[in-house]
N, C-alpha and C positions, 0 to 999 in steps of 0.2 A: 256741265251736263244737267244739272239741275235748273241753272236759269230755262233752259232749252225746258226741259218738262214742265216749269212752269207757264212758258210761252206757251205751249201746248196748249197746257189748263184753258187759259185765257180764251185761247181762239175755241177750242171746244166748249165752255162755258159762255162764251158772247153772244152765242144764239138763243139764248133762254136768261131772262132774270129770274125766273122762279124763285131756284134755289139760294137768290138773298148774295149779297156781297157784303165783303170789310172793306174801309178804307181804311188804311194805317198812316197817320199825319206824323212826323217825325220832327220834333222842333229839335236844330241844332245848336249848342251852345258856341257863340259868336268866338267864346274861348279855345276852344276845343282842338284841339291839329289832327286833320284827318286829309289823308286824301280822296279818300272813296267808305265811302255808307252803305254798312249792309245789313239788310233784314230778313231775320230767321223766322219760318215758320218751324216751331216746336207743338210735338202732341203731348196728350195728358201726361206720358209717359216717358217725356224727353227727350222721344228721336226726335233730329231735325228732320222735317218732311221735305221742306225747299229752301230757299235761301235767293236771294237779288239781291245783287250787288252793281251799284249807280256811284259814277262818280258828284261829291263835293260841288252842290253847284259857288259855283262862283258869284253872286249876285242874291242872292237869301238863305234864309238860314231855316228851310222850312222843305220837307221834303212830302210829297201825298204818293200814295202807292195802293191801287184798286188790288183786292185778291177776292177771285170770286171760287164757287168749291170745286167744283172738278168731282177729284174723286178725295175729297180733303175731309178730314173728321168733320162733324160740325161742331166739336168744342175744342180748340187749338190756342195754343198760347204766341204771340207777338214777341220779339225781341231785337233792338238796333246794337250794333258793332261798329265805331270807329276804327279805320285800317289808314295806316301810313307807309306809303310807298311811291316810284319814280309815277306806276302807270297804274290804273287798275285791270289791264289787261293782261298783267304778270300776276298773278294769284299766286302767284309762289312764293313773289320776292315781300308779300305785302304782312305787314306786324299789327297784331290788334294794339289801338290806342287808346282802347274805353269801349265801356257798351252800357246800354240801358236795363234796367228791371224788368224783371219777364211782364207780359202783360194779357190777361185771359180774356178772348175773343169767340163770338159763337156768329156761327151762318143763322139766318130768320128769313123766310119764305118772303119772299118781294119787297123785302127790304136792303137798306144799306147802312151796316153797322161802324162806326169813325170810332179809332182808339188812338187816343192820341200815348205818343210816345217820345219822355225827352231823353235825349243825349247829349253828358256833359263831360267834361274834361277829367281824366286818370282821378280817384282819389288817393290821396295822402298812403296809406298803403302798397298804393301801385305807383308811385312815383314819388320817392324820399326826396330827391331834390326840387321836386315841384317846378321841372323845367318844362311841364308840361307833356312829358313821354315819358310813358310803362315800360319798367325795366326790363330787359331783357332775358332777365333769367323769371318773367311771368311770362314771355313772348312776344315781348313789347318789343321797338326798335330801339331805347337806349341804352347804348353798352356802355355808359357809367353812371348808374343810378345814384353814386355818390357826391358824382360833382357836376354843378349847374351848365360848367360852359362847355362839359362835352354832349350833346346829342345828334339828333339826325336833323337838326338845322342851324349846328354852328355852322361858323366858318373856318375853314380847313386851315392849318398852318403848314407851311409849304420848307420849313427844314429839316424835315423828318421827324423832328422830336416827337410830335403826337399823331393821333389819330382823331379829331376833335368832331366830324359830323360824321363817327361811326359806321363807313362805310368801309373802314378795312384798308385804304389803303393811305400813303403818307408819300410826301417829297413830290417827287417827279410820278411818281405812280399814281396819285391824284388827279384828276382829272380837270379838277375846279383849279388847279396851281398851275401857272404862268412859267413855258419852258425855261424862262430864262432867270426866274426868281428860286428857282424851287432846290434842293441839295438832291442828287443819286439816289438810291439804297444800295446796299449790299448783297452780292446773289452769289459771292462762294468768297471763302477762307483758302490762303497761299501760306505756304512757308519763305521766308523770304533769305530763311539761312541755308548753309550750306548742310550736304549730309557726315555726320558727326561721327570720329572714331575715339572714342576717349577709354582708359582705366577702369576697371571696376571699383569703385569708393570715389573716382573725380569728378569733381563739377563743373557741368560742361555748358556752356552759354557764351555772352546770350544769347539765346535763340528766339527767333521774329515768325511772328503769326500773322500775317495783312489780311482786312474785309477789302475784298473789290467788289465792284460795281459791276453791271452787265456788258460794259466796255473794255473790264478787264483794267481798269484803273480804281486806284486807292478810292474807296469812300468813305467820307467824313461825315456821315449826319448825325445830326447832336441826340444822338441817343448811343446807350452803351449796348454791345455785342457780346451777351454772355457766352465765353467759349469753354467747349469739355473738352478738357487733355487726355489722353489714354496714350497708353504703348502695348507693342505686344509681345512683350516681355515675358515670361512665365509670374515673376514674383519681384519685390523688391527695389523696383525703378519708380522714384518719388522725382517730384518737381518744387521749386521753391522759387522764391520772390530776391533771393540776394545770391553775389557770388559765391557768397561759403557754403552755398547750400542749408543755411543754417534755418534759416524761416520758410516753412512752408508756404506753397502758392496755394490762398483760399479765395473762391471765389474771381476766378480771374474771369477777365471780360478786356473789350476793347471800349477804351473811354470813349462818351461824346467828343467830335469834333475831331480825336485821333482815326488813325486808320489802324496803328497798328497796338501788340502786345508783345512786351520781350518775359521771357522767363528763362529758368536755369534747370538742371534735369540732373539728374544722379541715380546708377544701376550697379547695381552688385550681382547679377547672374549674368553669362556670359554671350556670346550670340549676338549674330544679325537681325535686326530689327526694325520695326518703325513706331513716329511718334504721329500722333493722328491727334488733329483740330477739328471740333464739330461745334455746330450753334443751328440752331433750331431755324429751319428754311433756307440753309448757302449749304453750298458744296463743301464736304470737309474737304481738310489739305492731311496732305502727309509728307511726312522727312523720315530719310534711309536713317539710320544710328545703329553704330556699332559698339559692343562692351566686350574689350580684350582682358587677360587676368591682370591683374595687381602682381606685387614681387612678394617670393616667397615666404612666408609667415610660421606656417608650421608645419610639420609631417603627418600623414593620417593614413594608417591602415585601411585600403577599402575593399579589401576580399573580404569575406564573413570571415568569424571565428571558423577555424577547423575544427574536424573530430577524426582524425585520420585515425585508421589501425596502429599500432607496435610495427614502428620497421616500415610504414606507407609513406612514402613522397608525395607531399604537399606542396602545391603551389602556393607564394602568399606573398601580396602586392604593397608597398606602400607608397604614396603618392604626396610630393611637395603640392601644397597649397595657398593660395594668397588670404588672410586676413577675413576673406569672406568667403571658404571653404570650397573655390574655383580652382580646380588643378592649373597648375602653372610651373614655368622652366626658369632656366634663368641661363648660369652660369655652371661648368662644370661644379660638382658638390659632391664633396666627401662623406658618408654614410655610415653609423653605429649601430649593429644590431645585435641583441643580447637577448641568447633566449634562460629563461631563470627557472629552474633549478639547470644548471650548464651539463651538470653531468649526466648523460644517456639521453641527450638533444643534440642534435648538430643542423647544422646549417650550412648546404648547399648553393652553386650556381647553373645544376644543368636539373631537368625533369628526371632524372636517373637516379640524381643522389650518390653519383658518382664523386662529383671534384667539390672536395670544400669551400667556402664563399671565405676569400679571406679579406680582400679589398674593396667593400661595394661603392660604388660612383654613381651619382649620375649622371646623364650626359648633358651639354647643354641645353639638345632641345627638347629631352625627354621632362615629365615632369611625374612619370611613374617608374619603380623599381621593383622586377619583380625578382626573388628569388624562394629557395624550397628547403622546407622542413621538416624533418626526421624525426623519432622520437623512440626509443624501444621501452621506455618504462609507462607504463596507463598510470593516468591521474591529468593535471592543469600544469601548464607551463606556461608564462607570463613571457610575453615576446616584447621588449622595448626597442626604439628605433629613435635615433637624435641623431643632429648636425649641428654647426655651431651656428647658432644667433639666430635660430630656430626653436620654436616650440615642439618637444617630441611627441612620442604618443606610443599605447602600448594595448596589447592586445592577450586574451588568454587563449591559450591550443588546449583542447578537450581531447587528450588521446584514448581511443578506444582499447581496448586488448583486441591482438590479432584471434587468429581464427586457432581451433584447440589443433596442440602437437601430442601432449603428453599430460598423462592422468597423474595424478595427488593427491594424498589421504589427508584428510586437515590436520591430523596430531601428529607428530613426531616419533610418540612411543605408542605400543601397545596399551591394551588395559589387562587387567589381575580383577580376576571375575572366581566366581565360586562354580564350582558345577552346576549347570541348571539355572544360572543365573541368566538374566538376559542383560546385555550390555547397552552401556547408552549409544548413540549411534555413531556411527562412524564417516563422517562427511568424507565424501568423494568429490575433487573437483580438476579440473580441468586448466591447462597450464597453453599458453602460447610460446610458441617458440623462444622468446626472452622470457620464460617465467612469468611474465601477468595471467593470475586469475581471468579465467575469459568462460564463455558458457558454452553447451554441451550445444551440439549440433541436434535440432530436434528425431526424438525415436532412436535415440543412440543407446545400442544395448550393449551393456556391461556383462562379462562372467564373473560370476565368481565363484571362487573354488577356496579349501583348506589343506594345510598336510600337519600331520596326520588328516584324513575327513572322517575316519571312524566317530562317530557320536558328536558329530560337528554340524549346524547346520546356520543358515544364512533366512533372517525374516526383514519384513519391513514395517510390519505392524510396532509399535513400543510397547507388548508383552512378549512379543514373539511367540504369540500364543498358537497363529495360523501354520500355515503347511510352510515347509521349508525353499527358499528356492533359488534357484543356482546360478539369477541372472537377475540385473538392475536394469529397468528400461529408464531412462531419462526427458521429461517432456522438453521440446522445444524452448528455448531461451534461458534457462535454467543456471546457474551459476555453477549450482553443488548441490550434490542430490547427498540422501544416508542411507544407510542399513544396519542393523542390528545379527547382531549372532547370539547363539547361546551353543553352549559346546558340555558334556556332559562327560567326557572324560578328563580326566586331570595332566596336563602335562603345559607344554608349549608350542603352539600352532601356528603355523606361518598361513595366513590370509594372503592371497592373491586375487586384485582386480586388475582386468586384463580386455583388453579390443584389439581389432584386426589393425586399424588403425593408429590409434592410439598408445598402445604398446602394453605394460603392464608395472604395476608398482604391490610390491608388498608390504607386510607389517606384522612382526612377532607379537601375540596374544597368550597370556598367563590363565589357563584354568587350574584356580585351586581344586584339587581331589574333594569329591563329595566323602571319600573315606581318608584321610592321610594318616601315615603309618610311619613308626618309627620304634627304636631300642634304646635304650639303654641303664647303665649299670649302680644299683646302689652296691656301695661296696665295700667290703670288709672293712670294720673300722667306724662306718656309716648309719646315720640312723635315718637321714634324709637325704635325696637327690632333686633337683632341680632338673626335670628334660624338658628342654626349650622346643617352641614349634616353629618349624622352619620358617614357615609363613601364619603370620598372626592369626586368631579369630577375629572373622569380622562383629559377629555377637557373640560372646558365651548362654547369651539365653537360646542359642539359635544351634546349639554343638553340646552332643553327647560322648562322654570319652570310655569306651573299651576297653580294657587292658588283662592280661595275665602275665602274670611273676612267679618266675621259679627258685625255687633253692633249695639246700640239699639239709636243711638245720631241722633239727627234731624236738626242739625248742621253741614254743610259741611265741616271744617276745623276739627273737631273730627271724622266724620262718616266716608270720604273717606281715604283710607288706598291704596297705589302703594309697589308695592313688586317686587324686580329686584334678579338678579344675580351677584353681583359684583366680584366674584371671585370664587374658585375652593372648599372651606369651607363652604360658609355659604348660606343662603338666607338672604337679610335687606328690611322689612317692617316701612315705617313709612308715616305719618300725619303732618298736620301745627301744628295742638293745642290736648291738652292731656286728654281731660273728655273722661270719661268712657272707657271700657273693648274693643276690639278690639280682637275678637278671630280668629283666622288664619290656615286654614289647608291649608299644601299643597302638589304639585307632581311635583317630576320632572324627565323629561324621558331623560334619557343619553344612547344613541345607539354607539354599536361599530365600523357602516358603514352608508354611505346612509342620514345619517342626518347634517347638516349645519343650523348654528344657528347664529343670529348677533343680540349684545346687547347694547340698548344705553338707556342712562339716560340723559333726557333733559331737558329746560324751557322753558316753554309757551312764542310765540312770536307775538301772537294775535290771530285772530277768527283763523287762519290756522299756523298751525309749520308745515314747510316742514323739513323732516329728511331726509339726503341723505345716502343710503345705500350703499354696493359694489351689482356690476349687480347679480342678481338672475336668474331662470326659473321660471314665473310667474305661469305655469300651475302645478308647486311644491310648492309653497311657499304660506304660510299664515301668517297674522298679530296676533302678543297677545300684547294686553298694559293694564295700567294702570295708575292711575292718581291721585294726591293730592289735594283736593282743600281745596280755604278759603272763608269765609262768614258765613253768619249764616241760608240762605236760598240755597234749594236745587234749583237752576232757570238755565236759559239757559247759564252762563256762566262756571258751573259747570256738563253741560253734555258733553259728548266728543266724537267723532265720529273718528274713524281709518279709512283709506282707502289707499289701496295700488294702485298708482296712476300710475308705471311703474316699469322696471324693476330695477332703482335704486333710485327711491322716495317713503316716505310712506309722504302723511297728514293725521297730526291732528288737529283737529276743530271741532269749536263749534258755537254759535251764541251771546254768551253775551263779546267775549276776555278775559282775562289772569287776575286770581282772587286774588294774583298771581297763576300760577298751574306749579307741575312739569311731568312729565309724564317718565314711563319707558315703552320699547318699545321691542320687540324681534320679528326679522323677520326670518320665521321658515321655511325651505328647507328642503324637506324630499321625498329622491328616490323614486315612484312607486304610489304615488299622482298625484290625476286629480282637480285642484281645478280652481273652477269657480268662478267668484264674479260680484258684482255689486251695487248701491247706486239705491234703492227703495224709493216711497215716491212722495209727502208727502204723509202721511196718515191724511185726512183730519176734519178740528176740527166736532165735534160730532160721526166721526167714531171710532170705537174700532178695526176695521180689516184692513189688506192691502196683497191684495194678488200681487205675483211674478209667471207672467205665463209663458209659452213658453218656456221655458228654453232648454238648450241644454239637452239629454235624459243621467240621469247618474243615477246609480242604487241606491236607498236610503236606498238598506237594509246595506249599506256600506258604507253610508255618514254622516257625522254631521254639525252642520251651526253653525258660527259662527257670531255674528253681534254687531252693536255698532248705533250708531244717535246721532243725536243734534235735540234741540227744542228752541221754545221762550217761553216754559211756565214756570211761575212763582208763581205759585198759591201753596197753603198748602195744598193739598189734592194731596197726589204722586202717587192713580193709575193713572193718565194719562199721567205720564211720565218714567214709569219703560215696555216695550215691550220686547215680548218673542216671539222668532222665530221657526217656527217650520217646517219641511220638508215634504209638503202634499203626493207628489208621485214625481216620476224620474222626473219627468218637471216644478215643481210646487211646490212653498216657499209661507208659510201665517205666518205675523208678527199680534200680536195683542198685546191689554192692558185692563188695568180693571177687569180683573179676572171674567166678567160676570157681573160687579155690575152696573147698570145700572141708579143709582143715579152719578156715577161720573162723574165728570164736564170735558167733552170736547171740551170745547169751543177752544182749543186753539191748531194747529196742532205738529202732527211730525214731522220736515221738512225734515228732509233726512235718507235713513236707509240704512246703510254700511254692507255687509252681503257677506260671503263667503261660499261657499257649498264645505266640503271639500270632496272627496271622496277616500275612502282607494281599494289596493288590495282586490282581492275576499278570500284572504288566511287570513287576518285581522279579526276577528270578531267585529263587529259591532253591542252593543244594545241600542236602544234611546227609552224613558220612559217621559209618562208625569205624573209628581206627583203635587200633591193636598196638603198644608197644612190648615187647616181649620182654621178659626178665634178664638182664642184662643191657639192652638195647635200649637207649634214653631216644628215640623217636619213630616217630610214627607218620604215615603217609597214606593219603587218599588221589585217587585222580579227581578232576573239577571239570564238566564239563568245557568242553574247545572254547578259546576267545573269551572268557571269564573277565572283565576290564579288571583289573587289580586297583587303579584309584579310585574304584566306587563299588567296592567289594568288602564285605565287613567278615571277620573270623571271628567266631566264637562258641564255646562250648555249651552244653545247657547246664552246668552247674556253675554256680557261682557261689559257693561259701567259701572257698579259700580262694583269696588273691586275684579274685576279680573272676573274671568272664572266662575259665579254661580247666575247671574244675571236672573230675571223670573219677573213675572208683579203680581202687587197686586190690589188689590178689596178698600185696604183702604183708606179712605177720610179724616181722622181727623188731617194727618199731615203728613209733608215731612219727614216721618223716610225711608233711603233706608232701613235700616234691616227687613223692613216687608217683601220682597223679594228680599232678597240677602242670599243665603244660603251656608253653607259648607255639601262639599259633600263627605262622606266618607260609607268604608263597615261595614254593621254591622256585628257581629259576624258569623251567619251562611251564610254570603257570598251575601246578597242582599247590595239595593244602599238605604241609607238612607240620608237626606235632614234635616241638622238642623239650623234654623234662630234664631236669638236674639231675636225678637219683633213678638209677636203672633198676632199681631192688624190682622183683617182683612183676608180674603183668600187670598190663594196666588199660583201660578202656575209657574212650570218649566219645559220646555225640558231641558230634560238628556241624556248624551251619556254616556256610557262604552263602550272604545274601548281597545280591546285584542291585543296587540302588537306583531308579530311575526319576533321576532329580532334574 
């Protein structure tokens, strides 16, 4: 197309010379191999604008070529191209073989401008072997710029071994080779062997590969036939150069001068297949091959591990294999299977789990075995399976727990909790029909209930601080859930959790009494008794102990009776000297929280023992004592007055000094207490009253008084020295004596009355009672409001100088017996407060309190 536009030029430009001509003269080097010569017109800017392309003359070495402008720049650059090819009228097939240096040329008005231009043969860069032609990886025509005697004008060798004048083809396929000199080529690959049934691990050969010719006969030309083996196989099928298989086949090909290739083939996966020969330009070949199993090797579980339920039928496979993990049969074969731990596994022949497996076999042609396995205990059972002269193989079963039948408490026994205690929790879990542990079906609500449920209730919080409640929901997947109780009355309680479903399981639970009560006797002969506590304290710092002691002795060294705490077992009551019976009830309230208690056993160290405490809150804390005395009259140095004098002092005192006397003391700290106190008095001789007015305003239907004195009377007629206190209204305390009897001698005063007003929580119940026993009659009786709990119910009287907590004033004159009022206070059968004294002399009166503990 561009010769033609240049033709163009020409004829358009030959009508005018104005515009000035080139001649471009082309000297060609005689050396040079070109078949046709071509010259570029190039602009300033390196497009070629035209191009003529003239064949080689044959006869000089000199080429002239007119170029007039046209429509051509008029400053253009000149350039010649040697090209080597059959024709120059195939432009396609044609190879640059050299070209000349660019050369700059200009049009001039009526002139004609000669550029000479030489062209010489490839330089040394463009043709290493200087055979005269640029290599073809520059675009040149020789395709081996290494070596001299192959180019584009050797001469051909005609038995195929080469390609030597680079035109591609060789033997009989060259054109320049003489039919009858020349060797075939090859134009497809045959298998020559048959198709192959062998063993998995044998070596199977030899097997024949032939190059044919386009005639379909063997071809020998002295060049080698690099061929690519493959199979299609999945994995594992190798070829090799010997019969053992032992040397791999690298690099195979078909020699010079042979036609064919023998190799050897080895497969270990099983399956119909083929082996396939390829070499770059022939037809591949392919051969059928078969790989059947090997003889059997070893045993191999191939189901997965189970995780069946408790009591589910499993299917579970094991399967004979050859040596390269191919299932394979053989011969009938005898069969071991062992499942380990044996006991509560068995092993089956049907999907039912009906008929035991007792025989397993396999058949000839089978080369799997399946049978089924059972298991009712959860946990791993190791399943092994061997044969003889065989490798066995073994497998673990992950038994799950079946699905829940029936509920169970985690612990066995109950627990022994304190009233108001809250208990650690109580895991509930869920059983499968064989007993495994298995987990709650999601949203599975539990009841649960108590008996007794009086003062019982059910939390899940770990204070059981929250509301009570009467049901456990359980979330989905759950093993075992807990809950917590706390129960406030003292006895034994049967817990029941229970489902519609699931059924129910109980569990006996111990609440110790927040009050616990008890009797008994020091006794004639006796100076101490040992009363043991049925159930231990869990702290003594944490338990305060109550008590009144009767007895009928008019003798202070027999009659007065101190009773302490000394350890965690017992209560110890004792006296100086040992006449007569000394009967002893008592309580003692041991609280889980909130209460602080401090105990000391001391001796008298004149009219005043100061005891020193650790610091207290005085607006919590009240005093209990008691005291031992000796002599044989009830007088002023065997009365004894408590008073707690600061936050770490209590005195005790009297007005006669130390008989000798011992005294036990317990100062009582207890959370949610308002207590007030103060020393009243005296109450003066011939009076029987002493009132305490003004007082700060604290609600009495929620308070009890506690009180104690000293005197200087000495006299044998003991109502005017036994005073009972009693709580008139919120603001307002009356102590009195004499029971009314108006014959008794009061010549002689009170001198000081120790009295604390304790007041409880509005949530406490609080009942105080004054009871009468008559002269004659050693007891006395109050009703107690309905439902009263009795193990978290405290008795006690508001006097406490003789014999503890149960002290009241008597009418009698004939003699210093305290037992004419000093009483034990206990419930009678149908739940009232009854008052019973040793010595019926005389009337006699007491305030009482029952106070209902809410621990």
């Amino acid at each position: 197309m561009k010769r033609a536009a240049l033709a163009l030029c020409l004829v358009l430009v030959g009508c005018s010379r104005d515009p000035g001509a080139i001649q471009a003269v082309i000297q060609i080097d005689p050396k040079l191999l070109a078949s046709c010569i071509a010259l570029d017109v190039v602009s300033s800017d390196g497009t070629v604008l035209h191009s003529r392309l003239l064949a080689r003359p044959a006869d000089r070495n000199e080429l002239r070529i007119a170029i007039f402008r046209g429509d051509l720049p008029q400053e253009l650059q000149l350039q010649a191209r040697a090209l080597w090819g059959a024709t120059c009228e195939d432009v396609g097939a044609l190879r640059t073989n050299g070209r000349s240096r660019s050369h700059e040329a200009s049009f001039e008005p009526e002139k004609i401008h000669t550029v000479p231009i030489e062209l010489s043969p490839p330089s040394l860069s463009e043709d290493a072997d200087q055979d005269g032609f640029v290599s073809d990886q520059l675009g040149g025509p020789d395709c081996d710029d290494g070596r001299t005697p192959r180019n584009p004008s050797a001469q051909e060798v005609c038995d195929g071994s080469e390609d030597l004048n680079c035109n591609g083809s060789r033997g009989c396929d060259d054109a320049s080779c003489p039919s009858t000199a020349c060797a075939r080529m090859p134009t497809s690959l045959v298998f020559t062997s048959l198709p192959q049934v062998v063993r998995a691990g044998q070596c199977a050969g030899p097997i024949v590969v032939q190059r044919n010719d386009s005639r379909n006969e063997p071809a020998t030309p002295q060049l080698a036939t690099p061929v690519e083996l493959a199979n299609t196989f999945p994995s594992g099928t190798t070829f090799h150069a010997d019969a053992d298989c032992a040397r791999p086949l690298s690099s195979p090909a078909i020699a010079p001068g042979s036609s064919t290739l023998s190799f050897y083939v080895r497969g270990i996966r099983l399956g119909a297949g083929e082996l396939t020969a390829t070499s770059s330009g022939l037809q591949p070949a392919t051969l059928g091959h078969t790989l059947i199993p090997g003889l059997v090797s070893k045993l191999v579980f191939t189901s997965p591990p189970r995780s069946p339920k408790a009591g589910e039928c499993a299917p579970i496979t094991v399967e004979r294999r050859d040596e390269f993990d191919n299932p394979t049969s053989g011969t009938v074969q005898a069969l071991t299977l062992t499942p380990a731990p044996s006991a509560q596994a068995t092993l089956y022949q049907d999907a039912g789990c009906a008929t035991p497996l007792n025989t397993p076999l396999f058949s000839a042609q089978d080369s799997a075995f399946t049978f089924y396995f059972r298991a009712t205990r959860k946990g791993s059972f190791e399943l092994s399976a061997s044969a003889l002269q065989v490798t066995g193989d073994k497998q673990t079963q992950f038994v799950k727990p079946g699905d829940p039948k029936k509920l169970v408490l985690g612990s066995s026994t109950g627990q022994t909790l304190l009233a108001g205690e809250c208990s650690s929790s109580v895991p509930v879990g869920v059983l499968d029909e064989f007993d495994n542990e298995t987990s709650f079906l999601g949203g599975t609500t539990l009841a649960l209930s108590a008996q007794p449920a009086e003062g019982f209730g059910f939390h899940t919080d770990t204070q059981c601080t929250g509301a009570p409640t009467p049901t456990l929901t359980i979330p989905e997947g759950v093993t075992n859930a807990g809950f917590r109780f706390k129960g406030r009355t003292g006895g034994t309680v049967t817990i029941t959790v229970s489902s519609p479903t699931l059924g129910q399981v109980t569990q006996s639970e111990t609440v110790i009494p927040a009050v616990r009560r008890g009797d008994c006797l020091l006794k004639n002969g006796d100076t101490s008794v040992d009363c043991a506590l049925p159930v231990p304290l869990r702290n003594r710092d944490q338990a305060f102990l109550i008590f009144q002691a009767s007895t009928s002795n008019n003798t202070p060294d027999s009659a007065f009776v101190r009773c302490a705490l000394p350890d965690k077992n017992k209560i110890t009551c004792d006296r100086h000297d040992k006449q007569g019976n000394a009967n002893i009830q008592w309580q003692v309230v041991e609280l889980p929280r909130g209460l602080r208690v401090q105990h000391h056993q001391v001796n008298c160290t004149g009219e005043t023992t100061s005891v020193t405490i650790n610091p207290v809150l005085l607006e919590k804390t009240f005093v209990l004592f008691s005291a031992t005395q000796n002599g044989t009259v009830v007088d002023s140095n065997d009365i004894v007055m408590a008073q707690l004098v600061g936050n770490t002092r209590v005195d005790i005192s009297n007005t006669g000094g130390c008989a000798p006397t011992r005294y036990a003391l317990q100062v009582v700290e207890l959370d949610g207490l308002s207590v007030t106190r103060g020393v009243a008095g005296p109450m003066d001789k011939d009076r029987a009253t002493l009132d305490v007015t003004g007082l700060a305003t604290a609600d009495s239907s929620h308070s009890v008084l506690l009180s104690s004195f000293k005197t200087t009377v000495d006299r044998t007629d003991i109502c005017n020295r036994m005073v009972r206190g009693d709580i008139v209204n919120d603001t307002q305390l009356r102590f009195t004596r004499a029971a009314g009897n108006t014959s008794c001698d009061l010549r002689n005063p009170i001198s000081a009355i120790s009295w604390e007003r304790i007041t409880f929580p509005s949530h406490v119940l609080v009942h105080t009672s004054t009871l009468t026993a008559n002269g004659g009659s050693n007891r006395a009786t109050a009703p107690l409001p309905a439902g009263m709990d009795t193990t978290r119910t405290l008795l006690l009287s508001s006097s406490q100088s003789y014999n503890g907590q149960g002290g009241g004033e008597s009418a009698y004159t004939g003699d210093d017996i305290i037992g004419v009022a000093t009483g034990r206070h206990l419930f009678t059968s149908d739940g009232n407060l009854e008052i019973l004294r040793d010595n019926s002399s005389g009337d006699a009166k007491w305030t009482s309190s029952a106070i209902q503990f809410e621990p």
